[in-house]
C-alpha positions in Angstrom: 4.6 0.4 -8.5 5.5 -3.4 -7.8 4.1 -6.7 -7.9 1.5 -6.4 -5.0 -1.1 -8.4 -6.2 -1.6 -6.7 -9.6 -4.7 -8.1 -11.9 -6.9 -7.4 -13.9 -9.1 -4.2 -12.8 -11.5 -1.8 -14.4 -9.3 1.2 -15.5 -12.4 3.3 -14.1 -12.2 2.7 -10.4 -9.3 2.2 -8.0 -8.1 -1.4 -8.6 -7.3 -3.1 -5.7 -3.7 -3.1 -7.1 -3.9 0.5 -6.4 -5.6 0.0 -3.2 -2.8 -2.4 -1.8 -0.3 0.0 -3.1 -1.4 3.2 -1.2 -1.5 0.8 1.8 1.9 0.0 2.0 3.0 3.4 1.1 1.1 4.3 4.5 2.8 1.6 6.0 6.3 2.7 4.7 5.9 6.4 5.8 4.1 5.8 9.1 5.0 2.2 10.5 7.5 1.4 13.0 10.4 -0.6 12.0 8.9 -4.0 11.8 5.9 -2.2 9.4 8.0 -0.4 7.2 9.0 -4.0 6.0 6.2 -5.9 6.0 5.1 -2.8 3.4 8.4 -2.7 1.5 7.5 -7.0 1.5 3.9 -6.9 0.5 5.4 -4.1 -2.6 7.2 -7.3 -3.6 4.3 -10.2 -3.7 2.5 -11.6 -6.2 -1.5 -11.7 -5.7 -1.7 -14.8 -3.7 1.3 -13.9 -1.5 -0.4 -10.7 -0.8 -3.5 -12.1 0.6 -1.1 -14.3 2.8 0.3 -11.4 4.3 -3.1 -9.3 4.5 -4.1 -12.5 6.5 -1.4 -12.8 8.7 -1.9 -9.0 9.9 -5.3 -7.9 9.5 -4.7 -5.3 12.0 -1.7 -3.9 10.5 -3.5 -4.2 7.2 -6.7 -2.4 9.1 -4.7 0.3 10.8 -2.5 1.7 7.8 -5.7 1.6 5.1 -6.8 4.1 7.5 -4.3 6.2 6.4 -4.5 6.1 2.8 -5.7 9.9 2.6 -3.2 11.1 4.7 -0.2 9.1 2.3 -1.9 10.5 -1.1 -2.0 14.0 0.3 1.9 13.7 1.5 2.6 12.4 -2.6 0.9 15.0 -3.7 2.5 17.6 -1.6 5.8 16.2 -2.5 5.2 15.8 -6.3 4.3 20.2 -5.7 7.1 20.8 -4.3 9.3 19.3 -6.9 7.6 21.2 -9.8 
């Protein structure tokens, strides 16, 4: 995982690291062209830049976060398949 606004989070629920992360793997496996690299950008900003960007395209931001299930499931299918 990159830089995308990592902190200082309570190992005991999802940090919103994490949350930001799952987010633009949505983004990277389900976006158009332009999405794909606003995700593969936001993977690469610091906190503050992060928040610039989630900003900038709330609906974006709003869209893919609604397919954060359907992202972990495809990992976790994935990481199955290559045990």
């Amino acid at each position: 995982m990159e830089n995308i606004g990592k902190g200082d989070e309570s190992p005991t629920e999802e940090s919103e690291y994490d949350k930001n992360w799952w987010v633009t793997e949505a983004m990277r496996r389900y976006g158009g062209s332009f999405v794909k690299e606003l995700g593969k950008l936001c993977r690469h900003a610091d906190r503050q830049n992060t928040a610039k960007l989630k900003a900038t395209f709330p609906e974006y931001w709003g869209k893919y976060s609604a397919l954060v299930d359907k992202a972990k499931r495809a990992v976790a299918e994935e990481e199955r398949e290559i045990k």
